[in-house]
VEXTORPA-531437 format. One line per 3 residues: number of its first residue (from 1); their letters; for each residue x, y, z of C-alpha. Coordinates in steps of 0.02 Angstrom, whole numbers, plus 50000, padded with zeros to 5 digits. Layout:
N
NUM	a	X,Y,Z  ... .
end
This chain:
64
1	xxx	47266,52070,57256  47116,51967,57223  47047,51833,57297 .
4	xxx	47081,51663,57223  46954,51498,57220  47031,51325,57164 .
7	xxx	47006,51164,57234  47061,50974,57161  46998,50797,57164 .
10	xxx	47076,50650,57130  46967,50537,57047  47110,50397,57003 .
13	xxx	47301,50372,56992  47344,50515,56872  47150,50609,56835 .
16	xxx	47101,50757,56930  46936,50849,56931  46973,51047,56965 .
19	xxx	46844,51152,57019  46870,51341,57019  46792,51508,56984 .
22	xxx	46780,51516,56820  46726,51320,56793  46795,51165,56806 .
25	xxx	46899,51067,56709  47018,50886,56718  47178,50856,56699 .
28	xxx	47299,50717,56684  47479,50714,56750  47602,50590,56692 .
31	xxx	47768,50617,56770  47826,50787,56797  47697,50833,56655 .
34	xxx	47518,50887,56681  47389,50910,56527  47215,50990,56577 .
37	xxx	47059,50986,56459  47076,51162,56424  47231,51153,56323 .
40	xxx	47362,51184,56426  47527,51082,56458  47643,51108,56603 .
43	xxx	47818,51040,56642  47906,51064,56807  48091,51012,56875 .
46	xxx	48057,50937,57045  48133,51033,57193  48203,51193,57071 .
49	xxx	48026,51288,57073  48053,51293,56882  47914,51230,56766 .
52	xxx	47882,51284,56566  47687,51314,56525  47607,51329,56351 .
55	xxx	47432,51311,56297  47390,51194,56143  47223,51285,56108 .
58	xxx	47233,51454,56017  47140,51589,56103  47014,51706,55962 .
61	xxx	47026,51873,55977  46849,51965,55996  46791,52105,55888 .
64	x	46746,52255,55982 .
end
């Protein structure tokens, strides 16, 4: 088990600065939904622990 780095800002109803690791990166949530500037989309079901995630941006594969 590794150890893990992430912390979030709120800069305004909705818009989040994320800081972790890697980088950083925003995101917006609107509802139950929560875009980032990476890419990535994720939906959740309040109070079921169930959410959907999928990433918009295609990942390349490298040549080795």
């Amino acid at each position: 088990m590794g150890l893990r780095f992430r912390k979030r800002v709120k800069l305004c109803k909705g818009v989040y600065l994320n800081f972790g690791k890697k980088g950083m990166s925003t995101s917006f949530k609107i509802g139950n939904t929560t875009i980032n500037s990476k890419g990535r989309i994720t939906t959740s079901i309040p109070g079921t622990g169930l959410s959907y995630v999928t990433n918009l941006k295609k990942k390349s594969k490298s040549k080795r």
